[in-house]
N, C-alpha and C positions, 0 to 999 in steps of 0.2 A: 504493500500500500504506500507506502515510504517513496519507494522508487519510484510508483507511479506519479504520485504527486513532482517530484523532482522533476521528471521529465515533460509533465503539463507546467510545471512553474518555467522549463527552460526554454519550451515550444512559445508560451507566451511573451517569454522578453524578446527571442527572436524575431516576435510576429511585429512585435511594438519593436525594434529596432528598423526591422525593413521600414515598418511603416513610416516610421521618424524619417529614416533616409529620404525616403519618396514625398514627403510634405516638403524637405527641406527642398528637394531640386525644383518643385512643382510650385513654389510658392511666388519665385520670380516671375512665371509666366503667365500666372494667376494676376499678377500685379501689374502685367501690363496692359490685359484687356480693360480692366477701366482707365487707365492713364490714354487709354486712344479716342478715349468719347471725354476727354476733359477739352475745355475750350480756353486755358491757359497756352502760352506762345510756347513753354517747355513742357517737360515732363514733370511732371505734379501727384502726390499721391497723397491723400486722396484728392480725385477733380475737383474743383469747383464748383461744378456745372455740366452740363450736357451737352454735345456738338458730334456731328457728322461730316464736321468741317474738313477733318485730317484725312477721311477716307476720300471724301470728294476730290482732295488735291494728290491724293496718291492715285483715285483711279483717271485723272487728266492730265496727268504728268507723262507725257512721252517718254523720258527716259525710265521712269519706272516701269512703266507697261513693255517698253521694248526689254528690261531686264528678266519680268517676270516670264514675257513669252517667250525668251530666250530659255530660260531654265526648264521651262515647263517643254517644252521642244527637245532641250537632249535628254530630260528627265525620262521621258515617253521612249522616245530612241532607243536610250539607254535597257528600260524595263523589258523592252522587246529583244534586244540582244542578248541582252547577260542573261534572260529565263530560255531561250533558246539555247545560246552556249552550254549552260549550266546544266538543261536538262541532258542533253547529248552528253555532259561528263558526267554526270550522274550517272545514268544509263551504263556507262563503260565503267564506272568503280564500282559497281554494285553486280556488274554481268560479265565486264570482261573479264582480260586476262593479259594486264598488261606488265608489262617488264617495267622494274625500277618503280611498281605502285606507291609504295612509300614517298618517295622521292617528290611524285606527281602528284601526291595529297599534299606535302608541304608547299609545294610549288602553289596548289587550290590557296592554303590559310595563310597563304605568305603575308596580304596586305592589311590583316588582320592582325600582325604579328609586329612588323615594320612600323613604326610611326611615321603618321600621315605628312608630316615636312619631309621626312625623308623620302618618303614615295613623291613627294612633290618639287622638290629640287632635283631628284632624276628624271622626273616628266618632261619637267622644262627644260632639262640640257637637253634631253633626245628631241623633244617635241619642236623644240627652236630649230635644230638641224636641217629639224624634216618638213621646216613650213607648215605644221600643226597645230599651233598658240592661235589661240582665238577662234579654229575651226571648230564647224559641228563634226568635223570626224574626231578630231584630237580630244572634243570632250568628253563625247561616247566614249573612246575607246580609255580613256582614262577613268572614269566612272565607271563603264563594267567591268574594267577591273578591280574596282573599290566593295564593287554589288557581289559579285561571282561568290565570295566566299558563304556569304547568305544565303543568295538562290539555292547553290548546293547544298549546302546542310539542310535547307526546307525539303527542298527536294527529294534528298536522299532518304528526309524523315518517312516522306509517303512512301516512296519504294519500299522501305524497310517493313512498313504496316502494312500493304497491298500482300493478297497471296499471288503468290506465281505459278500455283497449281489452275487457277482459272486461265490463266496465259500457255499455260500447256494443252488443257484439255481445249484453246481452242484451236491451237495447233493441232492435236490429234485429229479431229474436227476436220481440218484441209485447212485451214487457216493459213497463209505464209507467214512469217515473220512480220510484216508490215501490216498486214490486215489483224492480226492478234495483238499489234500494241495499238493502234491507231481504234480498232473498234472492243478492247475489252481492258488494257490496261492504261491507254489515255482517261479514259471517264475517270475511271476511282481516283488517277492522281490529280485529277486536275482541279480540286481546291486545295492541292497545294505546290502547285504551278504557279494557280491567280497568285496565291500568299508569296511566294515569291516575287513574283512580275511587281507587286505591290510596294516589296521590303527594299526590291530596287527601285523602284519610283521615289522613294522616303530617302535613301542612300544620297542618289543622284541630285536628287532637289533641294538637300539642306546641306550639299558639301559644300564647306568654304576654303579650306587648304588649297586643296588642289586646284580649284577652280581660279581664287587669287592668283597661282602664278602662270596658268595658262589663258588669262583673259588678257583680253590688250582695248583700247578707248571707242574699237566697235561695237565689240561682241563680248560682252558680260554677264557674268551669270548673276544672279540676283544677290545670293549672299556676299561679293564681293561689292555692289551697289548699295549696300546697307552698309558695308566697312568704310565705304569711301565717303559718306555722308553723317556717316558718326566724324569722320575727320573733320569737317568742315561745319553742320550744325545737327545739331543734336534736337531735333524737333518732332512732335508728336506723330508725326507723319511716319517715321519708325516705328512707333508703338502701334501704328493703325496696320502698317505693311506687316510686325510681327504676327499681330492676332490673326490678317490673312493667314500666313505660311503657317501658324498653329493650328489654324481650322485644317487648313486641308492635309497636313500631318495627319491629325486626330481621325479625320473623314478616310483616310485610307488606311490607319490604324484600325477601324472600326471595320472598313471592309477585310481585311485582312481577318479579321478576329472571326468574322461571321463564315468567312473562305474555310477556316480551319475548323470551327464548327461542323461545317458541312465534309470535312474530310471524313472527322473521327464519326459523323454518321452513317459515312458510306458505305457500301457493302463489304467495300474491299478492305475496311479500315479495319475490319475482323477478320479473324480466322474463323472456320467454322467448326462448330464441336460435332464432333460425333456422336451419334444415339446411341443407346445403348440394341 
């Protein structure tokens, strides 16, 4: 009885420790959506007053809009490449039989491992080389490399849950290889494909390292147009552009959450018990 106790008093402080954690990182962003509806010329907490002033000049503002449609551009790009690459590498660490696999899995969490200046001052020596800075390619492909270690680990989670006895028996079936993934183990994984495609959309859209050193005075991506305006004035109009880029954070958090819902429903998300 002792022990039990011990273990619900330590489950507890744990639960209350996470949670402390997460009010503390949550409480800044909490603090900004009313500082964007205050109608003072700075940032103020609490407002004064009420205003839609800052969003109206954030959504007339051409440079902001051309930064926003800039990111939200390679962000999409990007979720389309890295959940295609990834699922194809998925697909071969979990089926094939490749030489040096170890090697190719570090190679997967490398940029997850590396910190992000550093992956971003080797971008930009290479990228500069190759006339890539500032392109929609150079950002893609610099983003799905930031995305990829995500996608895969999502990825892989569904493979790993999916049976692959349904994938055989449609092969026995006459199925080929491509009819048996495309019409029996595409469906089951594919809420956690979307969850993917999603986690690189969140990836791509709120990087600001990398993006910083491969942007140049055309083609910016949004979190570096937020850095550059902190430099110069520090005005609600940041507060109003955050709670945007928080909303739709949260909006594809949300779909993401409800994507993997629907995995662990799915048919495939089980194994099936045997009757007696």
């Amino acid at each position: 009885m002792k022990r039990r106790s011990e273990l619900t008093a330590g489950r507890l402080a744990a639960n209350a420790f996470a949670y402390g954690v997460a009010i503390f990182l949550l409480v800044p962003t909490a603090l900004i959506v009313p500082m964007s509806f205050g109608p003072d010329r700075y940032l103020k907490f609490p407002p004064s007053g009420f205003t839609l002033e800052w969003y109206a000049a954030y959504f007339s503002d051409r440079d902001w809009l051309d930064a926003t449609f800039f990111s939200l551009r390679i962000a999409v790009l990007t979720s389309i490449v890295a959940t295609v690459v990834g699922a194809l590498v998925s697909l071969a660490l979990v089926r094939g039989r490749l030489p040096g696999k170890p090697v190719f899995e570090l190679l997967v969490v490398g940029p997850v491992i590396v910190p992000n200046i550093a992956i971003a001052i080797a971008t930009y020596l290479v990228f500069d080389g190759l006339k890539l800075t500032g392109t929609t390619l150079g950002f893609v492909a610099a983003h799905t490399a930031l995305a990829m270690p995500f996608v895969v680990f999502t990825i892989l989670a569904s493979l790993h849950r999916y049976d692959a006895d349904l994938e055989r028996a449609a092969l026995s079936c006459g199925a080929n290889p491509l009819q048996a993934f495309t019409w029996v183990t595409l469906p089951q994984i594919l809420p956690g494909i979307v969850s993917a495609a999603l986690f690189a959309f969140i990836i791509s859209f709120d990087e600001p390292v990398i993006s910083f050193f491969i942007s140049d005075l055309d083609h910016r991506s949004l979190p570096r147009k937020m850095f550059e305006d902190i430099d110069y004035n520090v005005s609600p109009t940041l507060a109003a552009m955050a709670t945007v880029l928080t909303g739709l954070t949260v909006l594809a958090l949300v779909a993401g959450h409800f994507a993997g819902r629907g995995r662990q429903a799915s048919p495939g998300a089980r194994r099936p018990t045997s009757g007696n």
